[in-house]
PDB file of N, CA, C and O in Angstrom:
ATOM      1  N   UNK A   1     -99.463 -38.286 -64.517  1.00  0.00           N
ATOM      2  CA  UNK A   1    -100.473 -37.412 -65.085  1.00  0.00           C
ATOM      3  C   UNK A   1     -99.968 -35.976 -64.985  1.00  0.00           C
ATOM      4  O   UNK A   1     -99.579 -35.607 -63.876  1.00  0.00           O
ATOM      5  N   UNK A   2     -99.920 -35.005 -66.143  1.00  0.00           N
ATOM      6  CA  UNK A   2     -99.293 -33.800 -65.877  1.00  0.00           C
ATOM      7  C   UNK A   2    -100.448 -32.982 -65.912  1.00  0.00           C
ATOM      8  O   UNK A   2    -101.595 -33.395 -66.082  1.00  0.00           O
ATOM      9  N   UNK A   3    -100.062 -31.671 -65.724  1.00  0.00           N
ATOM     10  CA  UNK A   3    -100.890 -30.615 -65.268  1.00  0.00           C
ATOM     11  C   UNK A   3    -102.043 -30.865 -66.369  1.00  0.00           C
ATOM     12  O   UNK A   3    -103.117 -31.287 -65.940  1.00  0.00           O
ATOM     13  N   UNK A   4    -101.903 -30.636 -67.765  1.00  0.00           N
ATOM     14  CA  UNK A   4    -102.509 -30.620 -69.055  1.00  0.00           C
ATOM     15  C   UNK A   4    -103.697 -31.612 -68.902  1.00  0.00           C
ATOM     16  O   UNK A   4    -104.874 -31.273 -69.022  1.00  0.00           O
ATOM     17  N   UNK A   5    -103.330 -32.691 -68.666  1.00  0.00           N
ATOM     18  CA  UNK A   5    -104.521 -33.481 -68.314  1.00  0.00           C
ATOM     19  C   UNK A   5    -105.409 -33.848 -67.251  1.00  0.00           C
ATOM     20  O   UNK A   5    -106.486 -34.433 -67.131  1.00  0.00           O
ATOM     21  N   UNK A   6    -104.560 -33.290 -66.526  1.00  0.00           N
ATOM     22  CA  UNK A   6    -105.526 -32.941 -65.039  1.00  0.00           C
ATOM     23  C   UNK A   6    -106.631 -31.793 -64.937  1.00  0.00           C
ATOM     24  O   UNK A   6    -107.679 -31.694 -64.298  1.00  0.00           O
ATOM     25  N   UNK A   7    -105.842 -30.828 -65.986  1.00  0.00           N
ATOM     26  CA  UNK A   7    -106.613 -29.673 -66.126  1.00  0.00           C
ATOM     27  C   UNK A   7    -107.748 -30.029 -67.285  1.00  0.00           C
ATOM     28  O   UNK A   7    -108.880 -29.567 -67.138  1.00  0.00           O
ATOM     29  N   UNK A   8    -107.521 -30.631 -68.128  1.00  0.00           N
ATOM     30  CA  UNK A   8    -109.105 -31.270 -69.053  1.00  0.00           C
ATOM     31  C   UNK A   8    -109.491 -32.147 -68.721  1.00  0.00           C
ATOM     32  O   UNK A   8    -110.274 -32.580 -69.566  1.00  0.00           O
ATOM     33  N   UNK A   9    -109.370 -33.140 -67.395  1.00  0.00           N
ATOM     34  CA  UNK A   9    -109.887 -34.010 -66.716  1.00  0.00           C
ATOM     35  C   UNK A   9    -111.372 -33.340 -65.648  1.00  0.00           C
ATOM     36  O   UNK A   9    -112.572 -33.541 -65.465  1.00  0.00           O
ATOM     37  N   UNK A  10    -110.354 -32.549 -65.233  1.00  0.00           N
ATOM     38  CA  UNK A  10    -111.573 -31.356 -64.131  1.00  0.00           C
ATOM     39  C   UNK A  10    -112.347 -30.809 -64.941  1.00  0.00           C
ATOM     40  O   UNK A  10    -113.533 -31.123 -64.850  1.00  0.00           O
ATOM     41  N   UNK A  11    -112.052 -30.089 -65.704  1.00  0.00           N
ATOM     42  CA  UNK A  11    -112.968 -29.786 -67.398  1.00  0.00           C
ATOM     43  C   UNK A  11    -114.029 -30.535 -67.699  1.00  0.00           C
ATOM     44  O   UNK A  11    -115.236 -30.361 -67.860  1.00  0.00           O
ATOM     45  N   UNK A  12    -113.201 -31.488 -67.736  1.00  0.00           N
ATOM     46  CA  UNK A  12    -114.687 -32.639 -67.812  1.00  0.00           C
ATOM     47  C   UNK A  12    -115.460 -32.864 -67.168  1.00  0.00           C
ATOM     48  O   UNK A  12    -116.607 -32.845 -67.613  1.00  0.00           O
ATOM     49  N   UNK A  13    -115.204 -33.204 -65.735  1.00  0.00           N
ATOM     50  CA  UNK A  13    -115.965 -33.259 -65.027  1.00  0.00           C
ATOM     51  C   UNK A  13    -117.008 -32.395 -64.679  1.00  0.00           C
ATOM     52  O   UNK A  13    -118.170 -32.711 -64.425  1.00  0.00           O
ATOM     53  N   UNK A  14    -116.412 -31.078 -64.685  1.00  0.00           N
ATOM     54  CA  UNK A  14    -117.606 -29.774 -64.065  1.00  0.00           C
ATOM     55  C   UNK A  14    -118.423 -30.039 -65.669  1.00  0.00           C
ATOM     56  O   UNK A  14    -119.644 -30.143 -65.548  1.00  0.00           O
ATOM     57  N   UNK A  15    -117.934 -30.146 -67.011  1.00  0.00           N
ATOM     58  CA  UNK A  15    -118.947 -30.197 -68.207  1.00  0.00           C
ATOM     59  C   UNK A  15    -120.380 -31.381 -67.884  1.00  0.00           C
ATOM     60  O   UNK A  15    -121.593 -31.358 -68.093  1.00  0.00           O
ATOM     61  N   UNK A  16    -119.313 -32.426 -67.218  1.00  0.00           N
ATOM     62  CA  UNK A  16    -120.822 -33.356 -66.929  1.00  0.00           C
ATOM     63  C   UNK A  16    -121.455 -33.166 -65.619  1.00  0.00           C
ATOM     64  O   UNK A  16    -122.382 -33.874 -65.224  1.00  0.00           O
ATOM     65  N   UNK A  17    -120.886 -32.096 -64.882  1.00  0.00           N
ATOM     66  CA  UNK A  17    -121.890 -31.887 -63.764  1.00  0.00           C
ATOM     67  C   UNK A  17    -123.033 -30.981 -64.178  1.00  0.00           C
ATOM     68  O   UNK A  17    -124.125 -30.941 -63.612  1.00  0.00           O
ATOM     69  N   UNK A  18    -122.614 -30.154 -65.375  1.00  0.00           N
ATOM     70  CA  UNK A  18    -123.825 -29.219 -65.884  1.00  0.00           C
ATOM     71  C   UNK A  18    -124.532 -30.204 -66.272  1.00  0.00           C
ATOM     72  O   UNK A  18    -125.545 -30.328 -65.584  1.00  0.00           O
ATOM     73  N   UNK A  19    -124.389 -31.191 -67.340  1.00  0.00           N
ATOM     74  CA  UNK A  19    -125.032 -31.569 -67.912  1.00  0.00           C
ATOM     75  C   UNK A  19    -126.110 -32.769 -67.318  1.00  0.00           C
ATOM     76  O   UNK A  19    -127.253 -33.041 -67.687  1.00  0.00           O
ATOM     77  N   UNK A  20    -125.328 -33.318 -66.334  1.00  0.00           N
ATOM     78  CA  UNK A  20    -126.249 -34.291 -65.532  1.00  0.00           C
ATOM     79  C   UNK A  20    -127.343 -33.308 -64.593  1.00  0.00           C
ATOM     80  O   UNK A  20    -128.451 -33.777 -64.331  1.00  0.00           O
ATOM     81  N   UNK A  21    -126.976 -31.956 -64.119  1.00  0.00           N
ATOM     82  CA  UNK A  21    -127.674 -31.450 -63.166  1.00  0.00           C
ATOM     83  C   UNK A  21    -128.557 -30.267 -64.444  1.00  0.00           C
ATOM     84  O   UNK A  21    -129.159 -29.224 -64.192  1.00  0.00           O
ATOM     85  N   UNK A  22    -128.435 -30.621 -65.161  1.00  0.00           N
ATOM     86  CA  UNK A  22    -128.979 -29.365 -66.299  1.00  0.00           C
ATOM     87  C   UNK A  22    -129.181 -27.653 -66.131  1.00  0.00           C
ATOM     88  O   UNK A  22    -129.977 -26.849 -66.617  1.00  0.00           O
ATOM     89  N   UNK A  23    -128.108 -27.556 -65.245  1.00  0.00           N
ATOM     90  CA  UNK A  23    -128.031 -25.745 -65.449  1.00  0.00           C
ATOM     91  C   UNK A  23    -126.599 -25.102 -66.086  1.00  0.00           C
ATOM     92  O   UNK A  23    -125.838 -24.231 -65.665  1.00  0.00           O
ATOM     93  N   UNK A  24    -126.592 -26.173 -67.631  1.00  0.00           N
ATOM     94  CA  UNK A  24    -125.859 -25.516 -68.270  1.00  0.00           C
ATOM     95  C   UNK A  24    -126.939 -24.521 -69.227  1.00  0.00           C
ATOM     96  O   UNK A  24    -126.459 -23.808 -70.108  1.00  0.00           O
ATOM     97  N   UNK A  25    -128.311 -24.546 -68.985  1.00  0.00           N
ATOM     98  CA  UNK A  25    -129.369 -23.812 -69.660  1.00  0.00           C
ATOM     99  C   UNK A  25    -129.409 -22.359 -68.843  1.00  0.00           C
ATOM    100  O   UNK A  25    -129.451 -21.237 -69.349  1.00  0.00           O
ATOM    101  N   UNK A  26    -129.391 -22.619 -67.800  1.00  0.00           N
ATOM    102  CA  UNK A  26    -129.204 -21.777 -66.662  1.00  0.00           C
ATOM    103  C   UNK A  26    -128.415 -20.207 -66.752  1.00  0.00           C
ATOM    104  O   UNK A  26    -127.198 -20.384 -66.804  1.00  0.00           O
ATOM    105  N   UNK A  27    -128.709 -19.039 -66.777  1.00  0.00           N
ATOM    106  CA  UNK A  27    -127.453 -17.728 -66.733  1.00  0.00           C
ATOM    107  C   UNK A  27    -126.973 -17.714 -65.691  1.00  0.00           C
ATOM    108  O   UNK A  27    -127.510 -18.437 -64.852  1.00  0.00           O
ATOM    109  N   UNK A  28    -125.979 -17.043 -65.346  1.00  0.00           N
ATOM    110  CA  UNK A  28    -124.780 -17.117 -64.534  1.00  0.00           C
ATOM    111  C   UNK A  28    -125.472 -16.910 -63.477  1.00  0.00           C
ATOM    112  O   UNK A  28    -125.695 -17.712 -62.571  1.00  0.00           O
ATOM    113  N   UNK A  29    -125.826 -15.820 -63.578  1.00  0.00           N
ATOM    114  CA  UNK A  29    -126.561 -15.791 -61.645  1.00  0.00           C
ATOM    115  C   UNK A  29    -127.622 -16.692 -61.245  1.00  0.00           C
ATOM    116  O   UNK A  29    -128.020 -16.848 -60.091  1.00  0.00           O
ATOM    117  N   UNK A  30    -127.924 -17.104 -61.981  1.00  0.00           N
ATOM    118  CA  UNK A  30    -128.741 -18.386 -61.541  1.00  0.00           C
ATOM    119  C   UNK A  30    -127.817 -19.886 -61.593  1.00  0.00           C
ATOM    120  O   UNK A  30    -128.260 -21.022 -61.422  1.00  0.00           O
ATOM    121  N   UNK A  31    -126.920 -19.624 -61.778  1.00  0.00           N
ATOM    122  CA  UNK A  31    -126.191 -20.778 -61.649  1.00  0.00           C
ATOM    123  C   UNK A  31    -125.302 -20.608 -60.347  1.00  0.00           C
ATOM    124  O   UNK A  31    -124.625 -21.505 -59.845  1.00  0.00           O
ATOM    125  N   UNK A  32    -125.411 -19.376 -59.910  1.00  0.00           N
ATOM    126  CA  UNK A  32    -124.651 -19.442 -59.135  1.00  0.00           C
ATOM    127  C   UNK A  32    -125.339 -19.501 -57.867  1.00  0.00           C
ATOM    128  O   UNK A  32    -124.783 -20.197 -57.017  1.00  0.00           O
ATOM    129  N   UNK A  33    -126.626 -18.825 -57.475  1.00  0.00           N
ATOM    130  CA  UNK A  33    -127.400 -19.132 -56.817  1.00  0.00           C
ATOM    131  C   UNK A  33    -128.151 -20.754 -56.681  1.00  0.00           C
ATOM    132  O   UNK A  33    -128.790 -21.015 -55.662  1.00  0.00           O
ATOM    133  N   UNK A  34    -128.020 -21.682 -57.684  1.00  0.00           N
ATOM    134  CA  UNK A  34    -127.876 -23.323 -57.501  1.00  0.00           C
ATOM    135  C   UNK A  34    -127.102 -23.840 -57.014  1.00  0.00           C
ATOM    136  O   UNK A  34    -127.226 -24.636 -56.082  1.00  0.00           O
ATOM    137  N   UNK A  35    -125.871 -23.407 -57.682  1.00  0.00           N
ATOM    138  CA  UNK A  35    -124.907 -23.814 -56.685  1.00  0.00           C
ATOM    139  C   UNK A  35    -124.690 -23.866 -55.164  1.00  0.00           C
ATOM    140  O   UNK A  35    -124.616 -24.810 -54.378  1.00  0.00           O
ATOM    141  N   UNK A  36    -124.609 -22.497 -55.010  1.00  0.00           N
ATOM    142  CA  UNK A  36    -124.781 -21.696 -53.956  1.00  0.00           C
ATOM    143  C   UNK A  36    -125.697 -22.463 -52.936  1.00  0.00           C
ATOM    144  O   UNK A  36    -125.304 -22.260 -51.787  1.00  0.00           O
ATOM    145  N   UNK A  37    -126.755 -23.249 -52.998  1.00  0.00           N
ATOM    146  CA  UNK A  37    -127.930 -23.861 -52.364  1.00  0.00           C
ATOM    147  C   UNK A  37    -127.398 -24.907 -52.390  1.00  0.00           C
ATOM    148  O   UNK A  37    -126.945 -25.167 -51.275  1.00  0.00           O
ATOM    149  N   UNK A  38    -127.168 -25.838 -53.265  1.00  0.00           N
ATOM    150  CA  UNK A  38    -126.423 -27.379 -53.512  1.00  0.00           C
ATOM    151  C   UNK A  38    -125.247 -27.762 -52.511  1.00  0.00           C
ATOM    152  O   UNK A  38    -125.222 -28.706 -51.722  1.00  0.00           O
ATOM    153  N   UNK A  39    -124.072 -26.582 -52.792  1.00  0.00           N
ATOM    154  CA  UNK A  39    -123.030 -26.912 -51.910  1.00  0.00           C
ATOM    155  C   UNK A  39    -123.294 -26.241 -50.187  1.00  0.00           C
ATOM    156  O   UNK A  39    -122.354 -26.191 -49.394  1.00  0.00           O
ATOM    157  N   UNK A  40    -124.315 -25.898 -49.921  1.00  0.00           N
ATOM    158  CA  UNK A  40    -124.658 -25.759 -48.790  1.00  0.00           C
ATOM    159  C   UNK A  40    -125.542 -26.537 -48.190  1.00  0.00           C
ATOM    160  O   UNK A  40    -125.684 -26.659 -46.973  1.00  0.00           O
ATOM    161  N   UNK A  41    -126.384 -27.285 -49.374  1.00  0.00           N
ATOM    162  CA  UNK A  41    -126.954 -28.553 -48.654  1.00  0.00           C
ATOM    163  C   UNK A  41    -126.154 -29.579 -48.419  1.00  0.00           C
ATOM    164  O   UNK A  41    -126.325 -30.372 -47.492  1.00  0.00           O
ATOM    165  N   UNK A  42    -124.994 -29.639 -49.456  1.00  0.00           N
ATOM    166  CA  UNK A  42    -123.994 -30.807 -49.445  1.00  0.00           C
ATOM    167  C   UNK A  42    -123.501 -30.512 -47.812  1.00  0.00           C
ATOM    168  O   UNK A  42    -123.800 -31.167 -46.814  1.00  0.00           O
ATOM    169  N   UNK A  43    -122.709 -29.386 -47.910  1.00  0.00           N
ATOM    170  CA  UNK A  43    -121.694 -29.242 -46.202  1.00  0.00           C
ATOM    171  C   UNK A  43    -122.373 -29.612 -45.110  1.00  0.00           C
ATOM    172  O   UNK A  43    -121.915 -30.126 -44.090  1.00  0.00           O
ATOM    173  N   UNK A  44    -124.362 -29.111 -45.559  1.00  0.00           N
ATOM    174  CA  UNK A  44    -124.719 -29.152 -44.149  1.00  0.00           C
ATOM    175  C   UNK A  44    -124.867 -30.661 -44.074  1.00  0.00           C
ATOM    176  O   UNK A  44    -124.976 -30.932 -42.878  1.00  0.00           O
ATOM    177  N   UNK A  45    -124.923 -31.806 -44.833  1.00  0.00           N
ATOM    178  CA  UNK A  45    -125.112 -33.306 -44.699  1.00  0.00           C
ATOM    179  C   UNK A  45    -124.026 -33.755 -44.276  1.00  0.00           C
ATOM    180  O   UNK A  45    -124.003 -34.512 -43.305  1.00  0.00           O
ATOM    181  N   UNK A  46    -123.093 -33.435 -44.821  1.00  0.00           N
ATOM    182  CA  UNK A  46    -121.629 -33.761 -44.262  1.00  0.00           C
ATOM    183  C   UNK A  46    -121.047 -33.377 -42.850  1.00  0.00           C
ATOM    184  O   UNK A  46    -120.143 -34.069 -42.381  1.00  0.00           O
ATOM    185  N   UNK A  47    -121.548 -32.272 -42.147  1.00  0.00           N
ATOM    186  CA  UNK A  47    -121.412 -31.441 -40.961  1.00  0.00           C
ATOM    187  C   UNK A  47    -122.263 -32.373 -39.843  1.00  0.00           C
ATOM    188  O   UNK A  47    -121.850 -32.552 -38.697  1.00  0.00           O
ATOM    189  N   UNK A  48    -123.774 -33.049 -40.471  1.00  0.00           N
ATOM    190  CA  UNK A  48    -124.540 -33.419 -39.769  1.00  0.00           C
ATOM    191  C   UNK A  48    -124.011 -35.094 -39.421  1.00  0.00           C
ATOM    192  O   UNK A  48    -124.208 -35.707 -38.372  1.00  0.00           O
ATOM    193  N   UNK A  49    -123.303 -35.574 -40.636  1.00  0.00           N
ATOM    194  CA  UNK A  49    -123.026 -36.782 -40.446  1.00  0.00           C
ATOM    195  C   UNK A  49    -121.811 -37.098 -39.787  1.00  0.00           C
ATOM    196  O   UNK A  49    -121.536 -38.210 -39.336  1.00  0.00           O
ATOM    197  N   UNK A  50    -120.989 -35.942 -39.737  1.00  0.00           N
ATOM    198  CA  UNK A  50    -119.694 -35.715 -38.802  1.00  0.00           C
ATOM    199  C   UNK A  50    -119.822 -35.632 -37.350  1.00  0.00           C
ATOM    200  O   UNK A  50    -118.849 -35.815 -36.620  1.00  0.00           O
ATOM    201  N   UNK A  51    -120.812 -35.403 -36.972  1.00  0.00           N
ATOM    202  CA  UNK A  51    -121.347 -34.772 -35.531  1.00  0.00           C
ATOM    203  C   UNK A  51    -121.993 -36.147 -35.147  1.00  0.00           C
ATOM    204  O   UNK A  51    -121.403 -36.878 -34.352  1.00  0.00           O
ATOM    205  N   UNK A  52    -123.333 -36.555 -35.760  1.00  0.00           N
ATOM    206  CA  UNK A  52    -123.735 -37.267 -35.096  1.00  0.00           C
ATOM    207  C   UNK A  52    -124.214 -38.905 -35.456  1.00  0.00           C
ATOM    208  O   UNK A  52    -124.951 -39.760 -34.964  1.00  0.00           O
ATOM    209  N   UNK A  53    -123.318 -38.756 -36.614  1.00  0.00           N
ATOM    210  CA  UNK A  53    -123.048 -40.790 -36.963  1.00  0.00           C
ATOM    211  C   UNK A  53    -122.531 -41.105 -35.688  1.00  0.00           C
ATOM    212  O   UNK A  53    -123.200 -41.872 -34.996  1.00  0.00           O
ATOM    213  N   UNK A  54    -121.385 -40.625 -35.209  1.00  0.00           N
ATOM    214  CA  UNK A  54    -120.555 -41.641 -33.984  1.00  0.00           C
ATOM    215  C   UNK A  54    -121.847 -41.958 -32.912  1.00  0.00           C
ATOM    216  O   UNK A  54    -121.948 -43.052 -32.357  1.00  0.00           O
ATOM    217  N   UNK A  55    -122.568 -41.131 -32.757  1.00  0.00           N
ATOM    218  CA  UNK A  55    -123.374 -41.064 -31.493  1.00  0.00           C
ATOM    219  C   UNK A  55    -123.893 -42.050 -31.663  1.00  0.00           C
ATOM    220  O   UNK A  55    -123.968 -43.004 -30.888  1.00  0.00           O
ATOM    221  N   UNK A  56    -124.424 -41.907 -32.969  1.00  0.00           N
ATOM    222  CA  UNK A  56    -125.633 -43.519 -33.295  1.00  0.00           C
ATOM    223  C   UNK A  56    -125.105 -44.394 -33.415  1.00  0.00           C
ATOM    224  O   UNK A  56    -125.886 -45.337 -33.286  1.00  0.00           O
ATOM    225  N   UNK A  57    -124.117 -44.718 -33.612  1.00  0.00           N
ATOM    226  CA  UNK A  57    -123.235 -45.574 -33.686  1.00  0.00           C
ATOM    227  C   UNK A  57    -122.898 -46.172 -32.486  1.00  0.00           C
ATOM    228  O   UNK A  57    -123.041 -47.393 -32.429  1.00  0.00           O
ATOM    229  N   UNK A  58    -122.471 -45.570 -31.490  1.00  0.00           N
ATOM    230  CA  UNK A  58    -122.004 -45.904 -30.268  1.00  0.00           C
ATOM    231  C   UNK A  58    -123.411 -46.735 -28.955  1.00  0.00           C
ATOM    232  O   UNK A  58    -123.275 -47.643 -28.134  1.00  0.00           O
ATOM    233  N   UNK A  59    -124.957 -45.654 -29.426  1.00  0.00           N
ATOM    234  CA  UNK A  59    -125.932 -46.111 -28.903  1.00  0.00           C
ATOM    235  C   UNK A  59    -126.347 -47.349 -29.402  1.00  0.00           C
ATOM    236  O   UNK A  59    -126.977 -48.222 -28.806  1.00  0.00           O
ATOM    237  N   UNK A  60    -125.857 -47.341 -30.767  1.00  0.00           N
ATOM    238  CA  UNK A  60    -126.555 -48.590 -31.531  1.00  0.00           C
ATOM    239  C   UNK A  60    -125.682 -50.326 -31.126  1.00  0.00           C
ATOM    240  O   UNK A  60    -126.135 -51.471 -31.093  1.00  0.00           O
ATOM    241  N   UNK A  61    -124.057 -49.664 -30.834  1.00  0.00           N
ATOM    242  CA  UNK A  61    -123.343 -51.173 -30.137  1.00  0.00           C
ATOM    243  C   UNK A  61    -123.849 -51.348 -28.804  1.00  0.00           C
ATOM    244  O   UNK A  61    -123.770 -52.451 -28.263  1.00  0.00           O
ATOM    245  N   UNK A  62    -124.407 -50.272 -28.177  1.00  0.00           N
ATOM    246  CA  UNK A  62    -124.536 -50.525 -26.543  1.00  0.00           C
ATOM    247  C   UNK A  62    -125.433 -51.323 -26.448  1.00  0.00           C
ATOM    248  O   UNK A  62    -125.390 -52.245 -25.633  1.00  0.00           O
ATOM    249  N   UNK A  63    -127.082 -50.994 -27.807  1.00  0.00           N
ATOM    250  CA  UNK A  63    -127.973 -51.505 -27.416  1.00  0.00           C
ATOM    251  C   UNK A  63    -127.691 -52.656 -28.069  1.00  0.00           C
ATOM    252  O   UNK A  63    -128.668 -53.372 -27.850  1.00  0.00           O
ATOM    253  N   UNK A  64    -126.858 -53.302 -28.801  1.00  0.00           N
ATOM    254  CA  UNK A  64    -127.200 -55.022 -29.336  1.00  0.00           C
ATOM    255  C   UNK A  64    -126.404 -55.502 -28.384  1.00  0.00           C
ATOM    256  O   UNK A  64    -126.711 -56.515 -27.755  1.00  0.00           O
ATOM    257  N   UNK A  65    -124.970 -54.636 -28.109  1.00  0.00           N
ATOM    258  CA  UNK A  65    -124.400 -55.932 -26.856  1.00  0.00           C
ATOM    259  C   UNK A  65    -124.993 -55.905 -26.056  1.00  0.00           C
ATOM    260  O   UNK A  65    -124.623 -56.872 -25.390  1.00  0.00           O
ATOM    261  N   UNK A  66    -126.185 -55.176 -25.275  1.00  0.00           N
ATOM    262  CA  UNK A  66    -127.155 -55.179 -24.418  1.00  0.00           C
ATOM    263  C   UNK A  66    -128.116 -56.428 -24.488  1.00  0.00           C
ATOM    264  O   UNK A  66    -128.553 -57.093 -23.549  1.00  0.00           O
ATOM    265  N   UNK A  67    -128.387 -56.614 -26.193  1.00  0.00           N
ATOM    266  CA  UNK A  67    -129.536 -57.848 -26.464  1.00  0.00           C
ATOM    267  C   UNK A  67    -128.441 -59.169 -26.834  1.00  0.00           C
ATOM    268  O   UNK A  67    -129.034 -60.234 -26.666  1.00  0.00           O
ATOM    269  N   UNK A  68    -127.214 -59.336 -27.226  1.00  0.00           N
ATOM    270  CA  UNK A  68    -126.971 -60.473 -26.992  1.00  0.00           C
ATOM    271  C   UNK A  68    -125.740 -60.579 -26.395  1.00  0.00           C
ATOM    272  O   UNK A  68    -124.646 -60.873 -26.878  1.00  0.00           O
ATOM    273  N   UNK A  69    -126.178 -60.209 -24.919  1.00  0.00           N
ATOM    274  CA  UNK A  69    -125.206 -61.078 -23.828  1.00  0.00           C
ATOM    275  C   UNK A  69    -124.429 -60.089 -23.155  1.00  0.00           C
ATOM    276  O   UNK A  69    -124.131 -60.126 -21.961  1.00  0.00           O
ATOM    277  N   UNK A  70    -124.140 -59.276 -23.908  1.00  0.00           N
ATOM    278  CA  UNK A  70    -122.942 -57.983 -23.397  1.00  0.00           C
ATOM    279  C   UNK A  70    -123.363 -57.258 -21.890  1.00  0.00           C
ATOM    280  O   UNK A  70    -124.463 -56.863 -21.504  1.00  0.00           O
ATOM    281  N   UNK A  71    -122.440 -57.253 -21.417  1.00  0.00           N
ATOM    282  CA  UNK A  71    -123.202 -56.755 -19.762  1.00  0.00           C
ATOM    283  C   UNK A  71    -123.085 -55.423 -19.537  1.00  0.00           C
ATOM    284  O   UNK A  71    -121.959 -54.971 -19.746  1.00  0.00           O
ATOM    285  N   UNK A  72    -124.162 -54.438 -19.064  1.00  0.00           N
ATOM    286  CA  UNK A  72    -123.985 -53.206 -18.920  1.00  0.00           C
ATOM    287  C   UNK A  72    -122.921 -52.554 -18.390  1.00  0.00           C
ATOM    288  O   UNK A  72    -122.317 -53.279 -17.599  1.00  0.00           O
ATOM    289  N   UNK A  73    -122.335 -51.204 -18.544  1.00  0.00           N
ATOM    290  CA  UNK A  73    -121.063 -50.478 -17.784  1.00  0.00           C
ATOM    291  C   UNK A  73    -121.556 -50.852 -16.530  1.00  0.00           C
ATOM    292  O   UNK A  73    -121.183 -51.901 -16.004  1.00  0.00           O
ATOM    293  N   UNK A  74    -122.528 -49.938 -15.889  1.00  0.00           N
ATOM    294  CA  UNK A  74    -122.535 -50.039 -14.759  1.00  0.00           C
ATOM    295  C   UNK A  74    -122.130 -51.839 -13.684  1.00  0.00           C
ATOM    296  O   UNK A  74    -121.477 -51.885 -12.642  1.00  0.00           O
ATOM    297  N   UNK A  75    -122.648 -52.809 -14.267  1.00  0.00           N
ATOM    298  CA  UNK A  75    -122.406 -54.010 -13.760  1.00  0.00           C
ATOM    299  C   UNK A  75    -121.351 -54.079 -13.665  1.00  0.00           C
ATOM    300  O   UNK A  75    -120.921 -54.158 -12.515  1.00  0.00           O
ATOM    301  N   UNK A  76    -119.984 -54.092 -15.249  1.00  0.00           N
ATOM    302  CA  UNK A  76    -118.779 -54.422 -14.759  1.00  0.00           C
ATOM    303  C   UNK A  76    -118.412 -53.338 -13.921  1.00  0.00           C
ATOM    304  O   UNK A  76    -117.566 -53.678 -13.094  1.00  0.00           O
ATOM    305  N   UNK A  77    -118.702 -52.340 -13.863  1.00  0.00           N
ATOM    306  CA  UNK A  77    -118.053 -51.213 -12.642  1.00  0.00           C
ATOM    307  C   UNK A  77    -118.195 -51.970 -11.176  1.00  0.00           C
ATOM    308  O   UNK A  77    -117.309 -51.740 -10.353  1.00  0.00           O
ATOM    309  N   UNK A  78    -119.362 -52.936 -10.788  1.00  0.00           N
ATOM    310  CA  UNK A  78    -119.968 -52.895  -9.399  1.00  0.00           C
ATOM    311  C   UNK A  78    -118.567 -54.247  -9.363  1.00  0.00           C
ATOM    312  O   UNK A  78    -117.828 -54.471  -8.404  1.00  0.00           O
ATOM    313  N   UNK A  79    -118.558 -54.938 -10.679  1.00  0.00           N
ATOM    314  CA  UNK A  79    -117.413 -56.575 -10.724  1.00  0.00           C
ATOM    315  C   UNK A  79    -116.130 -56.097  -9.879  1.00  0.00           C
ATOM    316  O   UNK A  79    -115.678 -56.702  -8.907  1.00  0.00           O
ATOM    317  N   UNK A  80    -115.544 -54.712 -10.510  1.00  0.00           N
ATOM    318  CA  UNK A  80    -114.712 -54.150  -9.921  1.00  0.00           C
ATOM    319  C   UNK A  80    -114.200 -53.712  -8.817  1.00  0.00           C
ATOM    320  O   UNK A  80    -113.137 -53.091  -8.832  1.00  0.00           O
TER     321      UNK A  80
END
């Protein structure tokens, strides 16, 4: 793929992001102030899911190997 079509590929894409999100009706400073709000809600979901998926994640294996069968840290510590 050379530059040429990479470059009317991205073209395209931002054309159907206006058009699916409809502020190609929109003037510039108001488009930019959408934006502006959009990609800061985007980072902050992404920031939030970076931080604290693992956590839930990690509470969420403790508590099922907890319900089927898995034995608490502390127990194998005392095995030891």
């Amino acid at each position: 793929m050379n530059f040429k079509n990479l470059r009317e590929y991205l073209a395209w894409l931002y054309y159907q992001y206006l058009l699916i999100t409809g502020i190609y009706v929109l003037e510039p400073w108001e488009k930019s102030i959408f934006n502006s709000i959009l990609f800061s809600a985007i980072a902050m979901v992404i920031y939030t899911s970076y931080v604290f998926v693992p956590i839930h994640v990690r509470l969420a294996l403790e508590f099922f190997s907890g319900i089927f069968g898995g034995q608490p840290e502390s127990t194998m510590a005392l095995m030891n």
